[in-house]
C-alpha positions as CSV (number, residue, x, y, z in Angstrom):
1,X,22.8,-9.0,-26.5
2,X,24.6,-6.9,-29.1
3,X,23.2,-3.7,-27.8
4,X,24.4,-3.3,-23.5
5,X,21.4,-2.3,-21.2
6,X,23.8,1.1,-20.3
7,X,23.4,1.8,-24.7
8,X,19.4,1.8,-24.0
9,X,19.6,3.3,-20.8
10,X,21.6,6.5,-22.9
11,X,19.4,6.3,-25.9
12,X,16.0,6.5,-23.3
13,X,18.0,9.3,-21.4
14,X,18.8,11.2,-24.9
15,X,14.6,11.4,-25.4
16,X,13.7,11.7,-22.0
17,X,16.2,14.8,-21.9
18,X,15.8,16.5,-25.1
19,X,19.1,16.3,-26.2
20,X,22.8,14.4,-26.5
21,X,24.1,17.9,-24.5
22,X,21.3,17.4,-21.4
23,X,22.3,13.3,-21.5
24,X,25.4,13.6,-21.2
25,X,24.7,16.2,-17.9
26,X,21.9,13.9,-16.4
27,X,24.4,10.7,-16.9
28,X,27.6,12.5,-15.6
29,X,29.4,11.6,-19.1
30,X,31.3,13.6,-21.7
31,X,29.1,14.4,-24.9
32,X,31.5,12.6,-26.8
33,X,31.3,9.5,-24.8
34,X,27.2,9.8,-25.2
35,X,28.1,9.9,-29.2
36,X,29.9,7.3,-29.1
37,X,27.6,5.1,-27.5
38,X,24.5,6.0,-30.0
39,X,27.1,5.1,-32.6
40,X,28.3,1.8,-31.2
41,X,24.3,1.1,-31.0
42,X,23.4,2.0,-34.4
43,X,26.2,-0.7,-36.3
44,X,24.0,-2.8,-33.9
45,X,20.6,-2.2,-35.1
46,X,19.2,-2.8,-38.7
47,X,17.8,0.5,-39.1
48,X,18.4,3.9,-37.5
49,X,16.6,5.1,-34.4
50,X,17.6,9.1,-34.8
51,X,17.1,11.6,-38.2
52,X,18.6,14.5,-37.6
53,X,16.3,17.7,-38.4
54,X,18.7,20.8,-38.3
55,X,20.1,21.2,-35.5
56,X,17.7,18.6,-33.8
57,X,17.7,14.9,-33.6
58,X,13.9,13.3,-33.6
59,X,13.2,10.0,-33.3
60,X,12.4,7.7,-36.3
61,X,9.6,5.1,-36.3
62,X,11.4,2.6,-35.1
63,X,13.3,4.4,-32.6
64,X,9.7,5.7,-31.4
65,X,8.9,1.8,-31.2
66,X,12.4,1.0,-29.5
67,X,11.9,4.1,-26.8
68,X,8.8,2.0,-25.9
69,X,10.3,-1.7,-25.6
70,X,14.0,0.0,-23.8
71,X,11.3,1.8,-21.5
72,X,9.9,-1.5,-20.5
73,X,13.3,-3.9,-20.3
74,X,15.2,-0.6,-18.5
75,X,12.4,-1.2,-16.0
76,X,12.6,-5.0,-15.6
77,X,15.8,-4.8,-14.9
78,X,15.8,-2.4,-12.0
79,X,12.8,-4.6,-11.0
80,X,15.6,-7.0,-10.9
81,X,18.3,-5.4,-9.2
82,X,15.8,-4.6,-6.5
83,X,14.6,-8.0,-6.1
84,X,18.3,-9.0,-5.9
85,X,18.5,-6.3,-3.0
86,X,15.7,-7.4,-1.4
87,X,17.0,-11.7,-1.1
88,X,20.2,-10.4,0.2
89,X,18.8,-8.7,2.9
90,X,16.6,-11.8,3.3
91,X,13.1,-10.4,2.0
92,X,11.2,-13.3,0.7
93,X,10.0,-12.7,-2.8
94,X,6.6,-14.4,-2.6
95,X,5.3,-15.3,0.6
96,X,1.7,-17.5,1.0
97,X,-1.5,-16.9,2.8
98,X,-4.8,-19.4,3.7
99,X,-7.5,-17.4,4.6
100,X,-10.7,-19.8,5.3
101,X,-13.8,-18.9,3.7
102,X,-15.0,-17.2,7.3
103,X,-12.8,-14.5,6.8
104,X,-14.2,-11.1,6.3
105,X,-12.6,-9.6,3.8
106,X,-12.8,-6.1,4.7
107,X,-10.3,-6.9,7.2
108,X,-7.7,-9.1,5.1
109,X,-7.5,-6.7,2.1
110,X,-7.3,-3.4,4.5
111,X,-4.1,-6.0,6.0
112,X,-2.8,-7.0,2.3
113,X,-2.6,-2.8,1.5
114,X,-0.5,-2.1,3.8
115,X,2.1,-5.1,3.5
116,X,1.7,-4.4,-0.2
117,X,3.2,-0.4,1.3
118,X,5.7,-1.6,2.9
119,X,7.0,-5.0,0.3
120,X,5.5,-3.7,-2.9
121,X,8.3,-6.1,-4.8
122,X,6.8,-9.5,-2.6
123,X,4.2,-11.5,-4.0
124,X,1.6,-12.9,-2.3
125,X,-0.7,-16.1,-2.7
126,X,-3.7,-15.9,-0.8
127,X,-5.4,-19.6,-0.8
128,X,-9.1,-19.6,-0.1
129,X,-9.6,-22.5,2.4
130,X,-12.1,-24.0,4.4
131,X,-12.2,-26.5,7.3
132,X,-9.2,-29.2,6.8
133,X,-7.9,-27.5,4.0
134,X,-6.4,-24.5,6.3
135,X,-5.1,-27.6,8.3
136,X,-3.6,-29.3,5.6
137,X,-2.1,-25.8,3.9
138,X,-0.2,-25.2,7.6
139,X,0.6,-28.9,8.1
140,X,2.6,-29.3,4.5
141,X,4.2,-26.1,4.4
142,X,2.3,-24.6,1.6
143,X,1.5,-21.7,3.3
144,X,3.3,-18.8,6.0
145,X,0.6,-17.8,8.0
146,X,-2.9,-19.3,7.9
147,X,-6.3,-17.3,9.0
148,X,-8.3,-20.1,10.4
149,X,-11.2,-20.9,12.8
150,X,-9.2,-23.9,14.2
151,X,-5.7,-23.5,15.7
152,X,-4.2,-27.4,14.2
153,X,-2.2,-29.2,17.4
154,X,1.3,-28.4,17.4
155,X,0.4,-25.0,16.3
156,X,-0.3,-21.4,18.4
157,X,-2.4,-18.6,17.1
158,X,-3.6,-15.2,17.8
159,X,-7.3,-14.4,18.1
160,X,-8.2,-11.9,15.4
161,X,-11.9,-12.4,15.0
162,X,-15.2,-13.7,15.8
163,X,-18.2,-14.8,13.7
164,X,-21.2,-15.2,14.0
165,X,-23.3,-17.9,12.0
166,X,-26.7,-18.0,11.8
167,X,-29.6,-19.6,10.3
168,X,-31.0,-18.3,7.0
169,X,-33.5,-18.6,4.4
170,X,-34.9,-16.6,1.6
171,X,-38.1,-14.7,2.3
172,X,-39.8,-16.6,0.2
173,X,-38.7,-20.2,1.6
174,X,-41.5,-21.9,3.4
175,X,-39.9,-22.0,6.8
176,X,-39.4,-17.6,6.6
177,X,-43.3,-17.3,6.6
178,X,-43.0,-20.2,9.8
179,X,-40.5,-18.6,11.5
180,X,-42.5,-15.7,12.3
181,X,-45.1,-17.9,14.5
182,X,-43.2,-20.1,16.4
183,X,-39.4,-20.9,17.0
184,X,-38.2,-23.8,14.8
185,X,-37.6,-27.6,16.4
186,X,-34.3,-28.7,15.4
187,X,-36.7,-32.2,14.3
188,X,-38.3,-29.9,11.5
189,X,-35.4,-27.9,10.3
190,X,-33.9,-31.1,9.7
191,X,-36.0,-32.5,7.1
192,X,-35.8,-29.4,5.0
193,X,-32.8,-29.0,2.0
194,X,-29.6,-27.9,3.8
195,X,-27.5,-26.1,2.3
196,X,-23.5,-26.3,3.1
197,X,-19.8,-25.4,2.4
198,X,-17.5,-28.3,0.7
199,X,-14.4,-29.3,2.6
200,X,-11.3,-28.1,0.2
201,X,-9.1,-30.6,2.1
202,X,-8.2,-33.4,0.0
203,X,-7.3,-35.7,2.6
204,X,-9.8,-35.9,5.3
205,X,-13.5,-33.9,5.1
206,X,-15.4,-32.5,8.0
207,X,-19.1,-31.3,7.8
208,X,-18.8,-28.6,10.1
209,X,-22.3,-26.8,10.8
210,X,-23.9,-29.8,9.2
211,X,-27.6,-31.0,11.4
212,X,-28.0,-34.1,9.3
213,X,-30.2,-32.8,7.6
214,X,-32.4,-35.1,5.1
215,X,-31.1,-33.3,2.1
216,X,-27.6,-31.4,1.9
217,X,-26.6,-30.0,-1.5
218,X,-23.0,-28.9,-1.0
219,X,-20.9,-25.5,-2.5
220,X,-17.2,-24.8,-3.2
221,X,-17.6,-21.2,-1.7
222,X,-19.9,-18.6,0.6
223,X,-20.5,-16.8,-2.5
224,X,-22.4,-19.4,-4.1
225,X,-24.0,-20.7,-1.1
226,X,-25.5,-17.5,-0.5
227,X,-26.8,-17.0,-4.1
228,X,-28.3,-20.8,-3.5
229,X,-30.3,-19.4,0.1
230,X,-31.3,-16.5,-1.8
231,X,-33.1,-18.3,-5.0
232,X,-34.9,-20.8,-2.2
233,X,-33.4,-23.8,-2.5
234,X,-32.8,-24.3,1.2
235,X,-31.7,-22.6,4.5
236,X,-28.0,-22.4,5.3
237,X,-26.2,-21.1,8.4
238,X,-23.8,-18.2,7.1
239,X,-21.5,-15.4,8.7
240,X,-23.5,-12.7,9.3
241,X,-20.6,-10.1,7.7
242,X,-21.5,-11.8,4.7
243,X,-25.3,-11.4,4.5
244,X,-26.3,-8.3,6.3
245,X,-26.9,-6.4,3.4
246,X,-29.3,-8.7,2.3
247,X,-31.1,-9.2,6.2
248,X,-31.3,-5.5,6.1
249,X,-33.8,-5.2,2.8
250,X,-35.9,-8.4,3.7
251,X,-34.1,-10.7,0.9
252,X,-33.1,-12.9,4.0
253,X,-34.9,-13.7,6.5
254,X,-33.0,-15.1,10.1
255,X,-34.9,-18.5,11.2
256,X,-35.2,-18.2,14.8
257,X,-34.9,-22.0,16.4
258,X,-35.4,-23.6,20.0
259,X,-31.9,-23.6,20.3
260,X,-28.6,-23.3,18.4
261,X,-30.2,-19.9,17.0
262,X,-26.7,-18.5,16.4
263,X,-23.2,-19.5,16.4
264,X,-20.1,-17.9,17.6
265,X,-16.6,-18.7,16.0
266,X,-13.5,-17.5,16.7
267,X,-10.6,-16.8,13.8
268,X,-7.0,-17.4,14.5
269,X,-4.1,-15.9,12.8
270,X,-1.5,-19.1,12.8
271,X,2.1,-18.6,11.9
272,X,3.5,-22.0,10.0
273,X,6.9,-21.2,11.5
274,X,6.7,-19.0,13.9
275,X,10.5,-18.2,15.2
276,X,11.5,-19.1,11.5
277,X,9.9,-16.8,9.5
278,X,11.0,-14.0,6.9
279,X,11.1,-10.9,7.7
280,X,8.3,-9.8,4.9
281,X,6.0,-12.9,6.2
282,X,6.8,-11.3,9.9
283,X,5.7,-8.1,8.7
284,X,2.6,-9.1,6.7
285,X,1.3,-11.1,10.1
286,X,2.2,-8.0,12.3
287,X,-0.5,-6.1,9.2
288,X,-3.0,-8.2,9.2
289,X,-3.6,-8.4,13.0
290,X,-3.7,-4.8,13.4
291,X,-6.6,-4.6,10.4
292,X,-8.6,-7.0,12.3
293,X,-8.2,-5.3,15.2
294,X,-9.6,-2.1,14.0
295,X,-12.0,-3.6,12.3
């Protein structure tokens, strides 16, 4: 570069300031030494950045355009500095998360702002995983911690949550207007459409939650899962965090069965490396299990 980061750090002070005079105070230089440097820039540059106006330098076009771009590179590279900072005193600069589809989100975002307080510079991937997939994200590494309703063996976890599952239809379904006279067989819920989640792990699938039924038409996420229950297209078991706005105005309607009416789960924060890990992974697990616990 022909013109030094400390040149564009003087000519954004110069603006910023007012003056050459209140530079040169704010820096701790000479006037003369702040001159110099604007002059050493300007043989630099194909066209000036300053016109003086009596007594009064004002900024040209282009130095109205270069104020902007210095602003932004100045910035970067205090970004950088910082992030340099932060790997010496072993701060990861990205750290990973799996958070299966179960997980109520109230809790992991409330978790996520206040790591995001405490290592605004880290970045964090949040993978959204369910069934094998959380096994396989902890099992190759991919991930720090994992927020899962199945602790993998070789692995420890902390219990952060419970969730309940439970039968659902739309109120329009067939089996909502049934429900209300008797309690459903498991024999006639299973030859109605079932609808599930898709296993995101590419190596082995489980059909967790699965009756075997006669039909199953299967969904990436919960989101679209739901929206499927909702048009009528067939009943689903779902987390109850997810849906209750939609049990409490009547769109949904809760089946109620002979047995297996409801499901109770129970979410595990897992730690990939527990022992081994950095200190902003350490204190984004320490975060996240104090939001679920005031949940």
């Amino acid at each position: 570069m022909k013109v030094s980061l400390e040149q564009w750090h003087i000519f954004k002070t110069i603006v910023d300031e007012g003056s050459f005079a209140a530079a040169a105070e704010t820096l701790s230089k000479s006037q003369s030494g702040i001159s110099y440097a604007m002059q050493q820039m300007a043989q630099q540059l194909p066209a000036p950045v300053f016109e003086q106006q009596g007594r009064k330098a004002t900024l040209t076009a282009t130095g109205q355009t270069l104020y902007r771009h210095a602003s932004a590179l100045l910035q970067q590279a205090q970004a950088m500095e910082d992030l340099a900072r932060d790997m010496a005193e072993g701060i990861e600069s990205e750290i990973a998360i799996a958070a299966d589809a179960l997980t109520p989100h109230k809790a992991l975002f409330k978790g996520l702002q206040q790591f995001s307080a405490h290592c605004p510079r880290t970045r964090v991937k949040v993978y959204e995983t369910t069934l094998s997939g959380t096994d396989e994200a902890l099992l190759s590494g991919k991930v720090q911690i994992a927020i899962t309703a199945r602790v993998p063996p070789g692995f420890m976890g902390d219990i952060v949550a419970q969730v309940t599952m439970i039968p659902v239809v739309a109120n329009t379904h067939p089996l909502a207007s049934r429900t209300k006279e008797y309690p459903i067989p498991e024999t006639e819920l299973k030859q109605e459409r079932q609808i599930i989640i898709r296993d995101s792990g590419l190596k082995r699938e489980q059909d967790a939650g699965w009756l075997g039924a006669e039909q199953r038409w299967t969904f990436s996420h919960f989101a679209t899962s739901i929206s499927a229950v909702k048009a009528g297209l067939g009943f689903a078991f779902l987390p109850m965090h997810y849906i209750q706005p939609e049990l409490n105005n009547g769109e949904l309607v809760q089946l109620q069965l002979k047995t297996g009416g409801q499901r109770q789960l129970t979410l595990y924060l897992v730690q990939a490396r527990p022992g081994f890990t950095g200190p902003a992974a350490t204190f984004a697990t320490q975060a996240l299990i104090n939001a679920f616990n005031y949940m």
